[in-house]
Biotite code that builds the C-alpha atoms (Angstrom):
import biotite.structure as struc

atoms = struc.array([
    struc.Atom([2.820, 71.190, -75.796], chain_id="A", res_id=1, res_name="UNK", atom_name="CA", element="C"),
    struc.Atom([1.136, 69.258, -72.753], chain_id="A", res_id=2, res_name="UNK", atom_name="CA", element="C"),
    struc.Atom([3.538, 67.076, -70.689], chain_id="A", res_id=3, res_name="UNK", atom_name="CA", element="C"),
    struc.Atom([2.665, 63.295, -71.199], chain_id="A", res_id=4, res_name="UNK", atom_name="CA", element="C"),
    struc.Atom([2.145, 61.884, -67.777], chain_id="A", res_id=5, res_name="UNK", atom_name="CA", element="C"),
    struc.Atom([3.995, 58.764, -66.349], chain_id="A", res_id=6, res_name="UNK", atom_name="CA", element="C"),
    struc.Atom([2.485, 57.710, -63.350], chain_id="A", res_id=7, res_name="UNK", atom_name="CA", element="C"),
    struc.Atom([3.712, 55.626, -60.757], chain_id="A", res_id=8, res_name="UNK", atom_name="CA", element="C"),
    struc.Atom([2.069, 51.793, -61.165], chain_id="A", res_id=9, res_name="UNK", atom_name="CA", element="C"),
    struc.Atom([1.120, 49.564, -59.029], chain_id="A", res_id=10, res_name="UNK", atom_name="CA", element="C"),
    struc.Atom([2.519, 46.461, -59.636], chain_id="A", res_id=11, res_name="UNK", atom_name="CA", element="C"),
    struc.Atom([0.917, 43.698, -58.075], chain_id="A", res_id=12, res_name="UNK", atom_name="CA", element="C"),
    struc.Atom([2.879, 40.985, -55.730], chain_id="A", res_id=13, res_name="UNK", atom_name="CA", element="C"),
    struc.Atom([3.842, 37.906, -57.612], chain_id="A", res_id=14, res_name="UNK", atom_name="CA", element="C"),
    struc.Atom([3.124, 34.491, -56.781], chain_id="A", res_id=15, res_name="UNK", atom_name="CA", element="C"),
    struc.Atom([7.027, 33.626, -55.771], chain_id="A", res_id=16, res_name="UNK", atom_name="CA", element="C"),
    struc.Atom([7.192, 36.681, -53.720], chain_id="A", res_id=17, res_name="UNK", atom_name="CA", element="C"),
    struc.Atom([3.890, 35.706, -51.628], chain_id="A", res_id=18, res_name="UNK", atom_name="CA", element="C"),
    struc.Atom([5.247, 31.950, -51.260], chain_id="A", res_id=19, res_name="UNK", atom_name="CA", element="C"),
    struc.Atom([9.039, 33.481, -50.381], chain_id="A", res_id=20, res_name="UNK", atom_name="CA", element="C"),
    struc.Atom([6.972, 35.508, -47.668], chain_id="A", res_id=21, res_name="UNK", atom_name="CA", element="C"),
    struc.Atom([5.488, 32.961, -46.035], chain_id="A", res_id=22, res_name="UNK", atom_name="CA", element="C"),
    struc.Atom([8.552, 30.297, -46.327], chain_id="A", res_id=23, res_name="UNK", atom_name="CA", element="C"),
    struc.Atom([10.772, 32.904, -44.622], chain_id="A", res_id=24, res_name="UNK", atom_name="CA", element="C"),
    struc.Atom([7.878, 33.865, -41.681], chain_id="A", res_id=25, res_name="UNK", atom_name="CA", element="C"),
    struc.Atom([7.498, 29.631, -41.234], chain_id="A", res_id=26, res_name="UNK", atom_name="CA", element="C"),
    struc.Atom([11.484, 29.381, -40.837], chain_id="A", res_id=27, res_name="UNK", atom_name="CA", element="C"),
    struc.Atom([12.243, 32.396, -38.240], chain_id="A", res_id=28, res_name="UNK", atom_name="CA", element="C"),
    struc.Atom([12.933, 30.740, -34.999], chain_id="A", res_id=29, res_name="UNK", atom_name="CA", element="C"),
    struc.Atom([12.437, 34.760, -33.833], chain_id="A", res_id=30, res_name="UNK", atom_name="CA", element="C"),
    struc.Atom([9.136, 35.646, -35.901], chain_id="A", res_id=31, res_name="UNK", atom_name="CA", element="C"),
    struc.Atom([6.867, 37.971, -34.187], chain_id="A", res_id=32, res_name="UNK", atom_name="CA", element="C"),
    struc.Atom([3.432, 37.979, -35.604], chain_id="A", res_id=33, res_name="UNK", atom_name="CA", element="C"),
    struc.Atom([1.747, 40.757, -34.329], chain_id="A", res_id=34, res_name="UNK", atom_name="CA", element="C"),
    struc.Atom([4.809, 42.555, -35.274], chain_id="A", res_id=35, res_name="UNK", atom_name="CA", element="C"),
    struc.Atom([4.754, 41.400, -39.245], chain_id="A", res_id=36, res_name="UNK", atom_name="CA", element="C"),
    struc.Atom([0.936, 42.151, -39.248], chain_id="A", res_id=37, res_name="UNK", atom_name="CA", element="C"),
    struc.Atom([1.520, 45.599, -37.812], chain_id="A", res_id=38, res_name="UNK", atom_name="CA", element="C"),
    struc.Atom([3.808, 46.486, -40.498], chain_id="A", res_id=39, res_name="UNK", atom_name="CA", element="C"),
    struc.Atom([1.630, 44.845, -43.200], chain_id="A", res_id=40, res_name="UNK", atom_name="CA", element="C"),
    struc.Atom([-1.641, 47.074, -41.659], chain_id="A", res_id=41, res_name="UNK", atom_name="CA", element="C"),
    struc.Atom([1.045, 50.139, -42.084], chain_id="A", res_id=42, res_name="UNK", atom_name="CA", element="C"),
    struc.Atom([1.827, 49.789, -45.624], chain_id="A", res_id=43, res_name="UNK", atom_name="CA", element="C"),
    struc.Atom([-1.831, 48.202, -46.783], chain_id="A", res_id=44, res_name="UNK", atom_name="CA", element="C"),
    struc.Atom([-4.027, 48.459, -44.305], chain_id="A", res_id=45, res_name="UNK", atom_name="CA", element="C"),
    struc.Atom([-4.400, 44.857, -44.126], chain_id="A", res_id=46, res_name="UNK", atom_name="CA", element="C"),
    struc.Atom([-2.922, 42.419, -42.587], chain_id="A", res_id=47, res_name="UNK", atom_name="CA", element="C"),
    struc.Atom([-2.513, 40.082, -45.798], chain_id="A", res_id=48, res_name="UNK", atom_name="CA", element="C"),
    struc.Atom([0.365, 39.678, -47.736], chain_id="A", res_id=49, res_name="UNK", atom_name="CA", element="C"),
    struc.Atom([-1.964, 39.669, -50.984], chain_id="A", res_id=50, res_name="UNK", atom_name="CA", element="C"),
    struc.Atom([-2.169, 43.481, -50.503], chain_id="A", res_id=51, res_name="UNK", atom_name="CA", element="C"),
    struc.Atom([1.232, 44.400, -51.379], chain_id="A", res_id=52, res_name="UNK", atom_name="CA", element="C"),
    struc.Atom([2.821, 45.611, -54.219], chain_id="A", res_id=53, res_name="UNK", atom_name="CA", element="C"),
    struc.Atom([6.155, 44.235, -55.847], chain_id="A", res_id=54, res_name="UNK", atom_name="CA", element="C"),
    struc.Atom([8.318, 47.020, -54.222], chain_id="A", res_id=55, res_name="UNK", atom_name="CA", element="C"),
    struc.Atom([6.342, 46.734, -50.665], chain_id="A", res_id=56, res_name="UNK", atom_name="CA", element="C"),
    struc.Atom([7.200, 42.726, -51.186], chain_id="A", res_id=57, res_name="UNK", atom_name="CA", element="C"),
    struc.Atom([10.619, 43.383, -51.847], chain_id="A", res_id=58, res_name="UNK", atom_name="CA", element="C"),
    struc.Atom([10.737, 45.777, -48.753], chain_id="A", res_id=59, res_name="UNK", atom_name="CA", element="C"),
    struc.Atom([8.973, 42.644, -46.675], chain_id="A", res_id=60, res_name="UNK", atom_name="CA", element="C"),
    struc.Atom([11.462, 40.151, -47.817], chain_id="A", res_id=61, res_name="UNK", atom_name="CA", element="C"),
    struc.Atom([14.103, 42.241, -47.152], chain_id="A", res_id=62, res_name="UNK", atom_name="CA", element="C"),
    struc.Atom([13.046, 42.942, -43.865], chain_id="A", res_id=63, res_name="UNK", atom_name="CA", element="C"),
    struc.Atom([12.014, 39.448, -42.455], chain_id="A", res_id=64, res_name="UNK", atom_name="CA", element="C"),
    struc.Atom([16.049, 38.476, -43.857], chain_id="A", res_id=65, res_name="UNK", atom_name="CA", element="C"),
    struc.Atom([17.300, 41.456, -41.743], chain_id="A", res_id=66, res_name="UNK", atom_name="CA", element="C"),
    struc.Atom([18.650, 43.244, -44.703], chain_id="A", res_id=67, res_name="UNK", atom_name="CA", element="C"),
    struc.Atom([16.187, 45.909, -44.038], chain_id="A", res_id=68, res_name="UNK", atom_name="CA", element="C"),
    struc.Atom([15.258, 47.679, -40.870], chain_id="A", res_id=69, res_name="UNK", atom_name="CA", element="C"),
    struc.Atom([11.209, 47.637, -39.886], chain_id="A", res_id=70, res_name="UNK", atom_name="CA", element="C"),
    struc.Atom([11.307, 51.277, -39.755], chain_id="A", res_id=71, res_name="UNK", atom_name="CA", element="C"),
    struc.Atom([12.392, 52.004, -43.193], chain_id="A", res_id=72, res_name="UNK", atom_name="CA", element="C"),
    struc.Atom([10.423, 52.487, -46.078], chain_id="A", res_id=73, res_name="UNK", atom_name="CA", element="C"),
    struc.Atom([10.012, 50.372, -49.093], chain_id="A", res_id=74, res_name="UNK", atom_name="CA", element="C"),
    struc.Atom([11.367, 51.592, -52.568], chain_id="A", res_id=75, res_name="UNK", atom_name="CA", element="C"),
    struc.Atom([8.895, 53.909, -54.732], chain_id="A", res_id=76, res_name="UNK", atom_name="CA", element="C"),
    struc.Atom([6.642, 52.286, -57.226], chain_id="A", res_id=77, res_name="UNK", atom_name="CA", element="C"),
    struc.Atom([7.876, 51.884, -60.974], chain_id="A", res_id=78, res_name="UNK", atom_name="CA", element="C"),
    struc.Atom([7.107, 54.739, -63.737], chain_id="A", res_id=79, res_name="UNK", atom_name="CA", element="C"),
    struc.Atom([4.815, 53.453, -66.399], chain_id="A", res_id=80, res_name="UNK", atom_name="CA", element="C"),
    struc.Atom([7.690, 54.021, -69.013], chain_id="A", res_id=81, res_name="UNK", atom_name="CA", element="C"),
    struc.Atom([9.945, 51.823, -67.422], chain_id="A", res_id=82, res_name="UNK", atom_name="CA", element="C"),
    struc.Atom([8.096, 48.577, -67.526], chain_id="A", res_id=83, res_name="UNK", atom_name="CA", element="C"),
    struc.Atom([8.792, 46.475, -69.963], chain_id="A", res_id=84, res_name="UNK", atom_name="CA", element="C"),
    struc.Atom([5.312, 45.522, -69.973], chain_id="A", res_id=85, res_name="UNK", atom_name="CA", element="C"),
    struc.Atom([2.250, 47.496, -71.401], chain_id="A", res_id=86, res_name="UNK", atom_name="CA", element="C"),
    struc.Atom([0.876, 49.013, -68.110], chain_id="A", res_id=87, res_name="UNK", atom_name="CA", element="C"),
    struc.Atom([-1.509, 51.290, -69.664], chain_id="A", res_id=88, res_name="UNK", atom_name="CA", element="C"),
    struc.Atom([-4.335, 49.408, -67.761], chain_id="A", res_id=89, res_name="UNK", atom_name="CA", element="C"),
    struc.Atom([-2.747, 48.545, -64.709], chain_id="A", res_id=90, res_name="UNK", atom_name="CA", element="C"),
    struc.Atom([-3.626, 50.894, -61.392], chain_id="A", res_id=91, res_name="UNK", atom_name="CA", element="C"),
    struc.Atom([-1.910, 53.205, -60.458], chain_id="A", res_id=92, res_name="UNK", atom_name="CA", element="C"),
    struc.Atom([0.242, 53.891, -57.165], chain_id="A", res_id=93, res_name="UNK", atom_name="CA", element="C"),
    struc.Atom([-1.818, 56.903, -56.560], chain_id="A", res_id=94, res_name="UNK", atom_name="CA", element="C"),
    struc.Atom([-4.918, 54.951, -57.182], chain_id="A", res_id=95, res_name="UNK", atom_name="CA", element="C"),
    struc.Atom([-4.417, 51.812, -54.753], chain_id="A", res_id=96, res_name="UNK", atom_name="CA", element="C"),
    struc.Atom([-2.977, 54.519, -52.237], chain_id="A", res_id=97, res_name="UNK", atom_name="CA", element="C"),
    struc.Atom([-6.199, 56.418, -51.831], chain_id="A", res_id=98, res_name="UNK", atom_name="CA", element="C"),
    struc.Atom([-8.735, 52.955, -51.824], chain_id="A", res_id=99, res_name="UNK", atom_name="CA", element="C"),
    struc.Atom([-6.151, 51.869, -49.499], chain_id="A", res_id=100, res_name="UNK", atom_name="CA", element="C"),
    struc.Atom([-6.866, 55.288, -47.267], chain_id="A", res_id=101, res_name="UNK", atom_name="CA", element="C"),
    struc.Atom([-10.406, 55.767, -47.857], chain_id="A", res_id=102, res_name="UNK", atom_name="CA", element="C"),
    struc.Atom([-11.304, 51.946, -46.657], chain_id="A", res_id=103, res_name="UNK", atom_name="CA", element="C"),
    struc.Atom([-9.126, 52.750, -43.433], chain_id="A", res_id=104, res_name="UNK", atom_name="CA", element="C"),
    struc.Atom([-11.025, 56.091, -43.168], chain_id="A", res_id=105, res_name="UNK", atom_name="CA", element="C"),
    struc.Atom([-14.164, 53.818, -43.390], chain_id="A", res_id=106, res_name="UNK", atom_name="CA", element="C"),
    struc.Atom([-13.037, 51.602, -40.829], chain_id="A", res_id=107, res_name="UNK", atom_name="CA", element="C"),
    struc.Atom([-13.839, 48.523, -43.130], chain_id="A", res_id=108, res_name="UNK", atom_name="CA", element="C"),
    struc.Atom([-11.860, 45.537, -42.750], chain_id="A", res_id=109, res_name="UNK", atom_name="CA", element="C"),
    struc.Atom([-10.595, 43.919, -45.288], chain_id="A", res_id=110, res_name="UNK", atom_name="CA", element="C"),
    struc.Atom([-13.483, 40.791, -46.379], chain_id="A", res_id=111, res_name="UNK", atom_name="CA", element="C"),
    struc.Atom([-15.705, 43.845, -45.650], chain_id="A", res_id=112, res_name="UNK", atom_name="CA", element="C"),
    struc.Atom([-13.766, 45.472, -48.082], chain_id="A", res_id=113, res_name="UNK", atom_name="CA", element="C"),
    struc.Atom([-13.555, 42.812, -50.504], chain_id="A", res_id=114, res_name="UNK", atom_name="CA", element="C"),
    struc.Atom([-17.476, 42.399, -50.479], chain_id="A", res_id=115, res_name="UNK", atom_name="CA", element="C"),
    struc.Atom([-18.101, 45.774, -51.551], chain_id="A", res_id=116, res_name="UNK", atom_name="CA", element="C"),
    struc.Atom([-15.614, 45.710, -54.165], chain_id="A", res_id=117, res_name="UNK", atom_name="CA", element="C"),
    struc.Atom([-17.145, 42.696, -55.807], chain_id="A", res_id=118, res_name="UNK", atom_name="CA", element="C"),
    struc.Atom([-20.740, 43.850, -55.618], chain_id="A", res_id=119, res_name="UNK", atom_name="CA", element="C"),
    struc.Atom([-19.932, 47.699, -56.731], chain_id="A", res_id=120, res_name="UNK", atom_name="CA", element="C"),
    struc.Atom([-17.252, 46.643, -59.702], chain_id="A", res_id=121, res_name="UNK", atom_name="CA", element="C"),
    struc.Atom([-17.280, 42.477, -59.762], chain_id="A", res_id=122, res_name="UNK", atom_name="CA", element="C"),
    struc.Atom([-13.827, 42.080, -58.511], chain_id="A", res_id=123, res_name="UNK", atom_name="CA", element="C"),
    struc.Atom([-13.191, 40.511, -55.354], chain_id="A", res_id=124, res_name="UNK", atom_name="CA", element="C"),
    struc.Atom([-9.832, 41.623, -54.240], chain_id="A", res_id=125, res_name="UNK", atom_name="CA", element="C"),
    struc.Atom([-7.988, 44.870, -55.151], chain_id="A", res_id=126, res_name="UNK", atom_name="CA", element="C"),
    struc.Atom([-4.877, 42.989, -56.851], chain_id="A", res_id=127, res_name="UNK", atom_name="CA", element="C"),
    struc.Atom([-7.179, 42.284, -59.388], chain_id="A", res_id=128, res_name="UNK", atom_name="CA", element="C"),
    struc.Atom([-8.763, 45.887, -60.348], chain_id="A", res_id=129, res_name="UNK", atom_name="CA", element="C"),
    struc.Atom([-7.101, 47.251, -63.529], chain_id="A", res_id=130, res_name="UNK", atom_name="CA", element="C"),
    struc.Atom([-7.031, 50.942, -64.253], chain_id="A", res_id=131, res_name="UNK", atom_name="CA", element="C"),
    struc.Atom([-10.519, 52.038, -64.957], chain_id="A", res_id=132, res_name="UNK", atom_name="CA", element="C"),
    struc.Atom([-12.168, 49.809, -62.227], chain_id="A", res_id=133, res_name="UNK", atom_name="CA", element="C"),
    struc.Atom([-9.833, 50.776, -59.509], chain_id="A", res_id=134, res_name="UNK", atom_name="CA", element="C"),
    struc.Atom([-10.250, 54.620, -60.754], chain_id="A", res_id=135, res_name="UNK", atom_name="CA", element="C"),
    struc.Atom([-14.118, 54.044, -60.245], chain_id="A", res_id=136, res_name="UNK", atom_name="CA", element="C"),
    struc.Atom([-13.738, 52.256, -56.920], chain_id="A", res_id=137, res_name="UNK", atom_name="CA", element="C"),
    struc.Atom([-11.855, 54.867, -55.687], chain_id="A", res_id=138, res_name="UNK", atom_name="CA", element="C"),
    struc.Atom([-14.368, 57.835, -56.391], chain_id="A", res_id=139, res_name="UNK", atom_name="CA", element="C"),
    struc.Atom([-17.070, 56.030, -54.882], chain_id="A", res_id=140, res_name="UNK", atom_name="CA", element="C"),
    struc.Atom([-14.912, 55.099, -52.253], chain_id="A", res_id=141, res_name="UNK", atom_name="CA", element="C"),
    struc.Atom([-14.483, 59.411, -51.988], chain_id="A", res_id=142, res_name="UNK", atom_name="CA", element="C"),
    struc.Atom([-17.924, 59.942, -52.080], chain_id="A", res_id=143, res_name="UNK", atom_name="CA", element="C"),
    struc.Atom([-18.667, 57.342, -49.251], chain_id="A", res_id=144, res_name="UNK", atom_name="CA", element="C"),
    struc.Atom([-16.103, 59.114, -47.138], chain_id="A", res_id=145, res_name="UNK", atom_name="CA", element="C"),
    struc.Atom([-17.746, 62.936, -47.961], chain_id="A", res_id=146, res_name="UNK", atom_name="CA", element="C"),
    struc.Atom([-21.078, 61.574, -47.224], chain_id="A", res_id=147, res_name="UNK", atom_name="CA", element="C"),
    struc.Atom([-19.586, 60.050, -43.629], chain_id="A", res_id=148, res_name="UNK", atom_name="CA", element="C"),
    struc.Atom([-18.527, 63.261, -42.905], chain_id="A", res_id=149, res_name="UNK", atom_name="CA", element="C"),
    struc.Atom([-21.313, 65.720, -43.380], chain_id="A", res_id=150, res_name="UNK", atom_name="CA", element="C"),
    struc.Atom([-23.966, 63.894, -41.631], chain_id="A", res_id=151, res_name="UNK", atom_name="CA", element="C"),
])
């Protein structure tokens, strides 16, 4: 008997954790900018908050309160099975990992990004792809990268 799989999901930042962000990055007296977007670029490969996931959030807040150092890494994305929610159609880890890697292979910036994404699947940002669309972004996003390479 085949083993079911349980991938990893992404779980897109919520609203309170994007405005918690921001609040604590307005009220450091000691807030280095360059330094926040430099980690952000790390784990996204943009420099927007609107990128991250609930876990790379988490990892953020945690950091920017000094519970966290800037060098660790942030906790591993949820199995499907253990949200409470259905999250059959949400993207998974693996998914938003490799459009994450393949636009940073392209050297695309992020509204570059963003444009292609809403003319190829008509989404405009990838927190809102579900499953399917992000699985489709991502093989043309493979096939871009193959064709870069072998001409």
């Amino acid at each position: 008997m085949a083993k079911k799989k349980d991938p990893q999901i992404f779980e897109r930042i919520t609203d309170k954790q994007e405005a918690f962000i921001h609040f604590l990055c307005n009220e450091s007296m000691d807030f280095d900018r360059s330094d926040f977007d430099s980690k952000l670029i790390y784990l996204t490969g943009f420099p927007s908050v609107e990128n991250l996931s609930k876990q790379e959030a988490s990892f953020i807040i945690d950091m920017l309160k000094g519970e966290t150092e800037p060098d660790d890494t942030p906790r591993y994305p949820k199995k499907e099975s253990t949200l409470r929610e259905d999250a059959r159609f949400l993207p998974t880890a693996y998914q938003i990992k490799g459009i994450r890697e393949s636009v940073k292979s392209l050297g695309w910036d992020e509204a570059y990004f963003n444009t292609w994404l809403k003319k190829r699947t008509g989404e405009s940002h990838i927190k809102t792809l579900d499953r399917n669309t992000a699985q489709n972004a991502l093989g043309a996003l493979m096939k871009l990268r193959q064709l870069r390479y072998t001409i």
